[in-house]
KOLVEXLUM-801281 format. One record per residue (C-alpha): residue number from 1; residue in three letters; chain; x, y, z. Coordinates in steps of 0.001 Angstrom, whole numbers, plus 500000, padded with zeros to 6 digits. Layout:
KOLLUM zanu vexse lumvo      u      v      w
KOLLUM  NUM   ALA     A      X      Y      Z
...
% end
This chain:
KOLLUM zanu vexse lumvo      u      v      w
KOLLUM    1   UNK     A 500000 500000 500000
KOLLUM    2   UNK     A 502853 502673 500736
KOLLUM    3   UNK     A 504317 501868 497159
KOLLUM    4   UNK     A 500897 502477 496034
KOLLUM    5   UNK     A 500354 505750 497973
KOLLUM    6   UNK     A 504256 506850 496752
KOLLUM    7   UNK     A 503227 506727 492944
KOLLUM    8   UNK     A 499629 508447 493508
KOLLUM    9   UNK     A 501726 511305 495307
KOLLUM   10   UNK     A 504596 511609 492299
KOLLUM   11   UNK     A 501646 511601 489697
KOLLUM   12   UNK     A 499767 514034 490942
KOLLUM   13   UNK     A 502136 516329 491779
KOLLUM   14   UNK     A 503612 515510 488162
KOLLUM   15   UNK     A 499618 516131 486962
KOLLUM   16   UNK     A 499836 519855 488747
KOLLUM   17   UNK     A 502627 520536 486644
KOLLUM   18   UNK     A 501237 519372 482885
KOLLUM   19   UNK     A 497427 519093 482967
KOLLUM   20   UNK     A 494210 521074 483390
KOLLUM   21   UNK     A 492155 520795 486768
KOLLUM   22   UNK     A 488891 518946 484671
KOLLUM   23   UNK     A 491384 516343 483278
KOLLUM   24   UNK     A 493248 515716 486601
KOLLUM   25   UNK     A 489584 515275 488003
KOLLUM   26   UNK     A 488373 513033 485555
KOLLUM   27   UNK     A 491644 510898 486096
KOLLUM   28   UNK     A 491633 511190 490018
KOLLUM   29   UNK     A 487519 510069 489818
KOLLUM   30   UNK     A 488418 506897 487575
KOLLUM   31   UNK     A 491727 505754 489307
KOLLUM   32   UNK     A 489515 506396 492585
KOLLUM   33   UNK     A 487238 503900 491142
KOLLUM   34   UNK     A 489588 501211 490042
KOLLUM   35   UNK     A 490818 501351 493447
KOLLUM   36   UNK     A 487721 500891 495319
KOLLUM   37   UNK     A 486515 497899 493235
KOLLUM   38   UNK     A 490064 496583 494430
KOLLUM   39   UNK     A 489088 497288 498151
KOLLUM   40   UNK     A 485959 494725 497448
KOLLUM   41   UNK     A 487343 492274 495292
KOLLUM   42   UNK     A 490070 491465 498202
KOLLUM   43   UNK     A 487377 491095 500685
KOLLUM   44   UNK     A 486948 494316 502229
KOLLUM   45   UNK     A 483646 495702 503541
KOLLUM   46   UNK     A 482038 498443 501358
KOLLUM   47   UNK     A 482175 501175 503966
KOLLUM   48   UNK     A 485824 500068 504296
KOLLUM   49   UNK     A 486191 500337 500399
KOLLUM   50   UNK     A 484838 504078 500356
KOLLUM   51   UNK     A 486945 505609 503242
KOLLUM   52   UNK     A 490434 504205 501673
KOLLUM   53   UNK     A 489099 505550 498322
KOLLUM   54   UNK     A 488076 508320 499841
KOLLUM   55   UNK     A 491359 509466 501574
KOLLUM   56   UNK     A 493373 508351 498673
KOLLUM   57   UNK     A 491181 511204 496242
KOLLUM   58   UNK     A 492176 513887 499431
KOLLUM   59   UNK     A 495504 512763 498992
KOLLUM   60   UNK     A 495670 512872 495554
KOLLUM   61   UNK     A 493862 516854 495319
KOLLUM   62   UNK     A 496339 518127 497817
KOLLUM   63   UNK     A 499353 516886 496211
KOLLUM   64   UNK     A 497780 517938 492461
KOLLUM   65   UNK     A 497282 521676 494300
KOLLUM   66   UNK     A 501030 521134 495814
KOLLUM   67   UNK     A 502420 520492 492199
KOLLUM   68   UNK     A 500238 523315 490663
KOLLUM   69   UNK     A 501365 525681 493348
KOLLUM   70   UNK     A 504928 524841 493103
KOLLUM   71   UNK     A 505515 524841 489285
KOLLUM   72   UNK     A 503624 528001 488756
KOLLUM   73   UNK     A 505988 529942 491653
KOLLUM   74   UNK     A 508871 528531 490064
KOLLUM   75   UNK     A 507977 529392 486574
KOLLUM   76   UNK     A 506911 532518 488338
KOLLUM   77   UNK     A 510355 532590 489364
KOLLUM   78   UNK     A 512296 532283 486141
KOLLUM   79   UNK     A 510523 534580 484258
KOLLUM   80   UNK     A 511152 537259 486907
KOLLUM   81   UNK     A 515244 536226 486209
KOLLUM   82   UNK     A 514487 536397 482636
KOLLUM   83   UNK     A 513164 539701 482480
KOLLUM   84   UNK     A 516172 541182 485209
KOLLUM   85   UNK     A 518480 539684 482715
KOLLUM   86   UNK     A 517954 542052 480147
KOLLUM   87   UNK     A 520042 544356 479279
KOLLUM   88   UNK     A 518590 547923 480376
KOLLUM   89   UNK     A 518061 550493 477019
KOLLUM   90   UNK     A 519823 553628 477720
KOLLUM   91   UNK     A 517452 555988 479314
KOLLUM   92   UNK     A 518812 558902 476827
KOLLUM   93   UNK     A 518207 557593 473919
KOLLUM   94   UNK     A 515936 554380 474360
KOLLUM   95   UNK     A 517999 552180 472426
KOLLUM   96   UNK     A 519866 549417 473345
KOLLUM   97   UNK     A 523790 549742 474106
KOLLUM   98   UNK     A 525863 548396 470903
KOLLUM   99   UNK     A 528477 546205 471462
% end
């Protein structure tokens, strides 16, 4: 179960990064699915089925807003660095120094 738990936290933080909310939900929703027809098929009572199913989708959303939050400060980040690396134009005459 902690293996399983380890890859639901790297792919949704990965999912923050690269897709939309709507497709990260419609993923999360099915994968929540396969896991609580899992729960049942190894014996488990239904109410058992829908709490670990449960808590793995809170899981999941927090570390999809983690990932989200993270890549968008960092990207926030380098385009700040970007834009201070630029050369300043001359205040003069506006242009650019020549070099």
């Amino acid at each position: 179960m902690l293996k399983s738990v380890l890859v639901v936290i790297a792919v949704s933080i990965a999912a923050g990064a690269t897709i939309r909310a709507w497709a990260f939900a419609a993923f999360a929703f099915l994968l929540v699915t396969a896991l609580g027809i899992v729960i049942l098929l190894k014996g488990s009572s239904w109410t058992e089925a829908v709490v670990s199913s449960l808590e793995v989708l809170v899981l999941m959303e927090i570390c999809y807003l983690a990932g989200l939050f993270t890549f968008s400060l960092w990207g926030h980040i380098q385009k700040r660095r970007k834009k201070n690396a630029i050369v300043d134009r001359s205040p003069a005459t506006g242009k650019g120094p020549h070099g």
